[in-house]
C-alpha positions in Angstrom: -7.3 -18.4 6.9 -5.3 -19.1 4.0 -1.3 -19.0 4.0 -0.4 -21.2 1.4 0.2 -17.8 -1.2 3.0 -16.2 -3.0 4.4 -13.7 -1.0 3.6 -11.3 -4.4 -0.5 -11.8 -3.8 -2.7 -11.9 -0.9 -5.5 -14.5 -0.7 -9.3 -13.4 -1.4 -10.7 -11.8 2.2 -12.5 -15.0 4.2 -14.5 -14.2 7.1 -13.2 -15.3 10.2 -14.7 -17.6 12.7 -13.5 -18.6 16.2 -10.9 -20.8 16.4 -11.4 -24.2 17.3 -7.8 -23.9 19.5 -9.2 -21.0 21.2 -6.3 -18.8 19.9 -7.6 -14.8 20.0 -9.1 -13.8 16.6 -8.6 -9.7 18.2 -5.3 -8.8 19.4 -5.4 -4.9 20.6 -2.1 -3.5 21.5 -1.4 -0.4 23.5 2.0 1.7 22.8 3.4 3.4 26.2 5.8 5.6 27.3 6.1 6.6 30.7 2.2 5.8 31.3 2.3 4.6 35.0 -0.8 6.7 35.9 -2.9 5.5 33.0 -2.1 2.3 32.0 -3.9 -0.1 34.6 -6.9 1.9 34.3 -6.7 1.9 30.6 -6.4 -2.1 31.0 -8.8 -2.6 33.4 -11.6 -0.3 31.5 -10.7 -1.9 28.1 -10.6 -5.9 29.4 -14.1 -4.9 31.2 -15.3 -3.7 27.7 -14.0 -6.7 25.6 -15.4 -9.2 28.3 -18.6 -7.8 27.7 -19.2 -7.1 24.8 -16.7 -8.7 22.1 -18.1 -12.2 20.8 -14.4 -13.7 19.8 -11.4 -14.3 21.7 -9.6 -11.3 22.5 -5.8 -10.6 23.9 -4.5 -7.0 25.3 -1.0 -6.8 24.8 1.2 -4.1 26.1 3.9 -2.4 24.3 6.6 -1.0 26.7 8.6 1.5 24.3 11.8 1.8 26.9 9.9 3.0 30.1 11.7 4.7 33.1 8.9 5.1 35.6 7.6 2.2 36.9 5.3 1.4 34.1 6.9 -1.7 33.1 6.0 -3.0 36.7 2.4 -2.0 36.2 2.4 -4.0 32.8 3.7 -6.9 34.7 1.1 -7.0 37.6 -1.6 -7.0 34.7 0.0 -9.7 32.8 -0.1 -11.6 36.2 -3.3 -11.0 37.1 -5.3 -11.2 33.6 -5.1 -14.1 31.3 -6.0 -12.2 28.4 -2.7 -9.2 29.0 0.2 -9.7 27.8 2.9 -7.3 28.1 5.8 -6.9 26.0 9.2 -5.1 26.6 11.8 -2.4 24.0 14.6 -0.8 24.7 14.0 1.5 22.0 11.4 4.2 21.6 8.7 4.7 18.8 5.2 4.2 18.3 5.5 2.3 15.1 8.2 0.3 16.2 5.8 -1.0 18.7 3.7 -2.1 16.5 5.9 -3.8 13.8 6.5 -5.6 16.5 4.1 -6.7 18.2 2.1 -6.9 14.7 4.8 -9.0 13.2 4.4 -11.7 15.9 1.1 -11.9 16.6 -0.8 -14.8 15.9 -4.2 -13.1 16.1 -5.9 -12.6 12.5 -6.8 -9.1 13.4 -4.9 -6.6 15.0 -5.6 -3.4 16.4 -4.6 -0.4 18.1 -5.5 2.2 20.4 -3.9 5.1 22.6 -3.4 4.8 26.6 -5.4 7.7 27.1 -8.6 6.1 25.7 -9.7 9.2 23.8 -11.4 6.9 21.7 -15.0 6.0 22.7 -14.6 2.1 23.1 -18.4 1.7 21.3 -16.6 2.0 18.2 -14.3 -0.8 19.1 -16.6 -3.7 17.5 -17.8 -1.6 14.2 -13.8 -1.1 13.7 -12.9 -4.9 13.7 -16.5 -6.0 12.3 -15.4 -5.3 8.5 -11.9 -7.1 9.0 -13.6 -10.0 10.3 -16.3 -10.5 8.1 -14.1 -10.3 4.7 -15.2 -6.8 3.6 -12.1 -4.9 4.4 -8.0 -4.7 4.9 -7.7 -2.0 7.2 -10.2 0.0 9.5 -9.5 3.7 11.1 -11.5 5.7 13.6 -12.1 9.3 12.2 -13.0 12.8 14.0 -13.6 14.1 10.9 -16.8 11.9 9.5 -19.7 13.8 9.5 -21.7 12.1 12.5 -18.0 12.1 14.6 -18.2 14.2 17.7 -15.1 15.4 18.7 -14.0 17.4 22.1 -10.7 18.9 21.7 -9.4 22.5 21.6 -9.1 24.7 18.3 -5.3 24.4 18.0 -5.2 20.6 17.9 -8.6 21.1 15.6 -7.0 23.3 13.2 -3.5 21.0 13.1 -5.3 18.2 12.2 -7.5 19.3 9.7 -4.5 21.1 8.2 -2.4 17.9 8.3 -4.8 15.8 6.4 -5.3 18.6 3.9 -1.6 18.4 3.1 -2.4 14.5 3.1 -5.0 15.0 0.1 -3.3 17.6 -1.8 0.6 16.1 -1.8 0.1 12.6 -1.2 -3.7 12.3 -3.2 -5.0 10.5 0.5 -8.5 9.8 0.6 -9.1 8.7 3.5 -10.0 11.5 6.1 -8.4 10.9 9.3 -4.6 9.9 9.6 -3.8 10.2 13.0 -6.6 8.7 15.2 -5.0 6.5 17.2 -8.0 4.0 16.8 -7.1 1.3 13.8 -7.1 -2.2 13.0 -5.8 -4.7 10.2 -5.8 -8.1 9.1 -2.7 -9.8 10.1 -2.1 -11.1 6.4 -2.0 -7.5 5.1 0.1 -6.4 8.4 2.4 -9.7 7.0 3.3 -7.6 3.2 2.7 -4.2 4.0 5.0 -3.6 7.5 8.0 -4.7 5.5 7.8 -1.6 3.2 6.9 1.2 6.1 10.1 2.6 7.0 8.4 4.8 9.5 9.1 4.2 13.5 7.4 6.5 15.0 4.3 8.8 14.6 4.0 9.1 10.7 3.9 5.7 10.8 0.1 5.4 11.2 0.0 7.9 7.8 2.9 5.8 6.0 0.6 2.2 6.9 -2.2 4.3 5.3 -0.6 6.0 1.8 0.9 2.6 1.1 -2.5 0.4 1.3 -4.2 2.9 -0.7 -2.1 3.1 -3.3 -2.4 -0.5 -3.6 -5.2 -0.2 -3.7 -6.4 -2.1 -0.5 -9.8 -1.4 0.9 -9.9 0.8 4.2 -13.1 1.8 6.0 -14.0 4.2 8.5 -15.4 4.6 11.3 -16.9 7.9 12.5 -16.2 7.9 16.4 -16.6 10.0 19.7 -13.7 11.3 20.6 -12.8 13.6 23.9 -9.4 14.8 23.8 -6.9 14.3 27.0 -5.6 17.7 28.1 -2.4 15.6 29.7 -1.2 14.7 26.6 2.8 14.1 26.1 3.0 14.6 22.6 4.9 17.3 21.4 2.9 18.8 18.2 5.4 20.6 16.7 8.7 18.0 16.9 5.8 15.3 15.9 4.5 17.7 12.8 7.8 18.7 11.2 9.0 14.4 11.7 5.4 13.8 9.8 6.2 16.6 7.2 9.6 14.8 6.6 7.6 11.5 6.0 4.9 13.1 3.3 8.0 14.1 1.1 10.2 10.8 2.1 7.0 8.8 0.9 5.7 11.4 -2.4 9.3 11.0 -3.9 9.5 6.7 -3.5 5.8 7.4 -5.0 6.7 9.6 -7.7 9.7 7.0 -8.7 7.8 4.3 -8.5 10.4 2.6 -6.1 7.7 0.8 -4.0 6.7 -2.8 -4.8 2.9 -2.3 -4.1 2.6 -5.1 -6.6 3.1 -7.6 -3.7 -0.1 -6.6 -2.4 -2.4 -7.4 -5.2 -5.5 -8.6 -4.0 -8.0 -10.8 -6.2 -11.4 -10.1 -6.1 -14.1 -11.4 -4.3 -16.9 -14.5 -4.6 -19.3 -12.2 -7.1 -19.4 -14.1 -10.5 -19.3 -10.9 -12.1 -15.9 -10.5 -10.9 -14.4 -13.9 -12.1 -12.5 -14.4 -14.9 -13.8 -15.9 -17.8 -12.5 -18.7 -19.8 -11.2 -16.9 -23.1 -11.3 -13.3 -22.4 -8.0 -11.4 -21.6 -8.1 -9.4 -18.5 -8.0 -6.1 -18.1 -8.8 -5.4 -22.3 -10.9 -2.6 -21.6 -9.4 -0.9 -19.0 -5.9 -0.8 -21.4 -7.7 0.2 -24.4 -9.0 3.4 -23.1 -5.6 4.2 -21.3 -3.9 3.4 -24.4 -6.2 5.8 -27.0 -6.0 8.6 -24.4 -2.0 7.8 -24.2 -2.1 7.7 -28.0 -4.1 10.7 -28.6 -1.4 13.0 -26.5 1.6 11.3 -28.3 0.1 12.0 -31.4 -0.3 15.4 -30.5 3.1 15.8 -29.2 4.4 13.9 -32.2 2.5 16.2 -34.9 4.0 19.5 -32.8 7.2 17.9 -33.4 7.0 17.2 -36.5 6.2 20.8 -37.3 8.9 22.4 -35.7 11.1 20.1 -36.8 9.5 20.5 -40.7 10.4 24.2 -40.7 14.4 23.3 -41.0 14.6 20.0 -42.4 13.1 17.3 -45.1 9.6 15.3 -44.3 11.5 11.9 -44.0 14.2 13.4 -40.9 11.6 15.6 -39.2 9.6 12.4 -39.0 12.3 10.2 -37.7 12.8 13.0 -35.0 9.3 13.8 -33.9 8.5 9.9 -34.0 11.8 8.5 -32.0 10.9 11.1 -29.2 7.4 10.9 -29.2 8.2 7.1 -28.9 10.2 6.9 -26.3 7.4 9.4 -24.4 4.8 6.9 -25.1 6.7 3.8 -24.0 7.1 5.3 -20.8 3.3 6.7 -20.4 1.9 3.4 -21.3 4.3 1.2 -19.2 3.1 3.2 -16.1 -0.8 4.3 -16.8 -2.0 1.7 -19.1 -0.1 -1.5 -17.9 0.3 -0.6 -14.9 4.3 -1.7 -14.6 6.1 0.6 -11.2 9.6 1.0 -10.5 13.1 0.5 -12.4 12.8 -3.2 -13.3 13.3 -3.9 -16.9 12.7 0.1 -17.6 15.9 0.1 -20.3 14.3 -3.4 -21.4 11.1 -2.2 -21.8 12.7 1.2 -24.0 14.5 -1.0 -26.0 11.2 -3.0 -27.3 9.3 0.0 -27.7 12.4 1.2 -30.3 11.8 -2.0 -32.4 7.8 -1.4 -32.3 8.9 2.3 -32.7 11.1 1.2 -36.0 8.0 -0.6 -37.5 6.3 2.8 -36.6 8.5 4.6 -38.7 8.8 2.4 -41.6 4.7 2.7 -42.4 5.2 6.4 -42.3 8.2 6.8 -43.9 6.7 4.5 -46.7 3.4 6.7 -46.7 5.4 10.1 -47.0 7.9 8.1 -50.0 4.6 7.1 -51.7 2.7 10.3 -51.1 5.9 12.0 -52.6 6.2 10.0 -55.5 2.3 10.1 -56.3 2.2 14.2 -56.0 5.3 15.3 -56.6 5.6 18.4 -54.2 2.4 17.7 -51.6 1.4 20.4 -49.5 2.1 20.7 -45.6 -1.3 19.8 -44.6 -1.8 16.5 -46.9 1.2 15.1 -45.1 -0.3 15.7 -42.0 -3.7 13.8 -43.4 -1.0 11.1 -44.9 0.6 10.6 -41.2 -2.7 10.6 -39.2 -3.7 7.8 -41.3 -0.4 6.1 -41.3 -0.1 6.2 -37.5 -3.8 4.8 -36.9 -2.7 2.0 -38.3 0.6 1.9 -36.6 -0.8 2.9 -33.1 -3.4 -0.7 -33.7 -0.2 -2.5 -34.4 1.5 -0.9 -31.5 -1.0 -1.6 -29.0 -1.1 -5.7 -29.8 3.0 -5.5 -29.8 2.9 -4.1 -26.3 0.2 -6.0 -24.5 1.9 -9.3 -25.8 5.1 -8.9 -26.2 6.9 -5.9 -24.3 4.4 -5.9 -21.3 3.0 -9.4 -21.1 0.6 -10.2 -18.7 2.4 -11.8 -15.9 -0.1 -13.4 -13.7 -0.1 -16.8 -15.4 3.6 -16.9 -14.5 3.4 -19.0 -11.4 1.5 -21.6 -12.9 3.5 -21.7 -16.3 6.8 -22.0 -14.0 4.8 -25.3 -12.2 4.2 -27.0 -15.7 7.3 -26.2 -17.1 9.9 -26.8 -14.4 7.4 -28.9 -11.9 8.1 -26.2 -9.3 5.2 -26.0 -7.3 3.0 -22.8 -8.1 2.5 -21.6 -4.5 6.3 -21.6 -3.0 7.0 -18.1 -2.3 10.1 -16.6 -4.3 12.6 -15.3 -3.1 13.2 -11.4 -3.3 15.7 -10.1 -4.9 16.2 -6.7 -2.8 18.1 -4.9 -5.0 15.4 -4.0 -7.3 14.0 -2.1 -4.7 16.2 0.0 -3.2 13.7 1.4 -1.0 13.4 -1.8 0.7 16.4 -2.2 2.3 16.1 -0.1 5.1 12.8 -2.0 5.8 13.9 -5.4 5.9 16.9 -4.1 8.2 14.5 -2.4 10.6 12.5 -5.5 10.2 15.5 -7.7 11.0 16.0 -5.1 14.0 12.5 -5.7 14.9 13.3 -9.6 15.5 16.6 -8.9 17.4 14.5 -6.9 19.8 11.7 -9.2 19.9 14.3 -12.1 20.7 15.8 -10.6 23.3 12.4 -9.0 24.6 11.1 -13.2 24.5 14.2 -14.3 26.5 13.7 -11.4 29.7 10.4 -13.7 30.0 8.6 -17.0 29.7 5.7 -16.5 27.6 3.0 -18.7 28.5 1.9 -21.8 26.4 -2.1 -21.4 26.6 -4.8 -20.1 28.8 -4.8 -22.9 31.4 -1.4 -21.8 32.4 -2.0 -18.4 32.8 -5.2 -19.0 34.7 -2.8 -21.5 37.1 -0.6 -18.9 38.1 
């Protein structure tokens, strides 16, 4: 697998193939609390279904979130007995915290998930992690609510979670169908960019993972599974459901402000031809020409309105300075976001400012069309300066569109390797972020930095085998 990218990309998907060092290509962890009862049966059961049927190298890790029974000397016994557990120590409790963990440590390329309680039907295991490690997919979930799932669980916790993901769809725009499933999986170099940005700890941090990689557009499949429900649960549905609320709104506002770097996780296509650039052709032409016409077409409209109202109390030339400035400024900011695809604060007063200077040449073709129509006709009606502007602005809005694709949003993805042949900086070193144009990054890289506190002192409690032959000695 490929490391040697900029921390703002992620390499094209590779399948995966055993490793010649015998390190685990699957790494499943299992988040506890207070699971004494369960958790060597859960082992047991899931090591017995791995060693049979699971053609890679596999590791079970479990993650202790501050136990006070006596699970964390059940996790011990199975970390003494099996080669293939591990077993991992926090003093602090919370599901996601678990797993940034764990996930952030891991030297397994895929990692996966799954409840103590084993709800799950463990046939699915193998189609879950199948896509990850062939190349075809980011992320993999278990749903209940595919079609062919079957699903044994009482009409309360039916009608929650059916109600939960509805919220999902219609605040969020989620399209995957099942958030909560405690049956998913990832590849560790999209774990590597995307745990960073999840501020979640605990339960809405399956749904947080989820909204993030889909708006980045990451590919997530699903699998339709069997799925019994355990009667002894622990979770408390209502505590759990107004914390998850608090998440959907935490997450739709960063969303709706565009203060999430999901640029970091641009992923290039695949090994079709079709989808390769070509030598010569600008990428993604098409794609902004039809966002900028329908961008173009609503300005116009809203500039047109404007100039009307503005038309019945002052002269042609300052109603069209008006309706034009403002209708500017709107169109600056639709296009930056829907047709060039720039997020967030960065270089938004920059951006504004170019757009007045294209904005100025704007208004100097229609201001000269309105001075030449006036002089040709003397005292032209309403609706030929209407016709006048249209025709003026057609030809502004062509000018408008090359100004902004090369000059006021550029495309940046030659930047690396202009930076290489201008300063000899090689192309690949990763840069360094500057945090503060993302403010809602710095509670992540401090929970982050939190995460490696706990994971050093969780490492120094014990000695953490080397390899496989060691583990099998004791």
């Amino acid at each position: 697998m490929r490391t040697d990218t900029p921390m703002g990309t992620l390499p094209a998907r590779e399948h995966l193939l055993a490793d010649a060092a015998d390190l685990p290509v699957l790494d499943v962890v299992i988040p506890v609390y207070n699971e004494e009862d369960d958790l060597e049966r859960c082992v047991l059961r899931l090591y017995d279904h791995l060693a049979r049927t699971f053609p890679y190298g596999f590791r079970i890790t479990i993650a202790d979130n501050a136990s006070t029974d006596r699970t964390p000397e059940v996790a011990a016994r199975l970390d003494g007995t099996i080669a293939e557990v591990r077993a991992y120590r926090l003093e602090e409790k919370g599901r996601g915290r678990a797993l940034r963990t764990v996930w952030s440590h891991s030297d397994a390329p895929v990692l996966a998930y799954m409840d103590v309680d084993l709800s799950t039907d463990l046939n699915a295991l193998l189609p879950l992690v199948a896509p990850l490690i062939s190349g075809h997919s980011d992320l993999a979930i278990g749903s209940r609510l595919a079609r062919s799932s079957r699903v044994v669980r009482g009409p309360k916790r039916e009608f929650i979670s059916r109600a939960y993901n509805l919220i999902l769809r219609g605040s969020l725009a989620a399209r995957f169908s099942d958030a909560q499933c405690g049956f998913k999986a990832i590849r560790r170099e999209v774990a590597e960019r995307l745990l960073p940005m999840v501020e979640d700890t605990g339960w809405f941090f399956d749904t947080e993972l989820l909204v993030l990689a889909e708006r980045a557009g990451l590919r997530i499949h699903e699998v339709p599974v069997d799925w019994v429900d355990d009667p002894a649960s622990t979770v408390h549905i209502v505590s759990t459901a107004t914390e998850d609320l608090k998440g959907v709104w935490r997450v739709g506002r960063a969303l709706a402000v565009g203060a999430l770097p999901l640029d970091r996780l641009a992923r290039p296509f695949g090994d079709d031809p079709r989808d390769r650039q070509l030598s010569g052709v600008p990428g993604g032409l098409a794609r902004q020409l039809v966002g900028f016409c329908v961008v173009g077409a609503l300005s116009t409209l809203f500039y047109l309105l404007l100039y009307s109202l503005f038309r019945a109390g002052v002269g042609p030339q300052v109603a069209n300075a008006g309706a034009l400035l403002l209708s500017a400024v709107a169109n600056t900011a639709a296009n930056r976001r829907l047709t060039f695809g720039v997020r967030g604060r960065d270089r938004a007063v920059r951006h504004q400012a170019q757009g007045l200077v294209v904005f100025g040449i704007g208004l100097a073709l229609t201001s000269g069309s309105l001075a030449a129509l006036d002089a040709a006709a003397g005292n032209p009606g309403h609706s030929t300066e209407l016709a006048v502007l249209i025709a003026a602005n057609l030809a502004a809005t062509v000018l408008r569109f090359l100004l902004f694709r090369a000059w006021v949003f550029p495309d940046r993805r030659d930047a690396p390797a202009a930076r290489e042949s201008a300063t000899g900086e090689s192309a690949t070193t990763p840069p360094v972020a500057d945090r503060s144009q993302h403010p809602y990054d710095t509670a992540d890289f401090r929970a982050g930095e939190a995460a490696d506190r706990t994971w050093d002192v969780t490492t120094q409690l014990r000695a953490v085998p080397q390899d496989n032959d060691q583990r099998n000695a004791r």
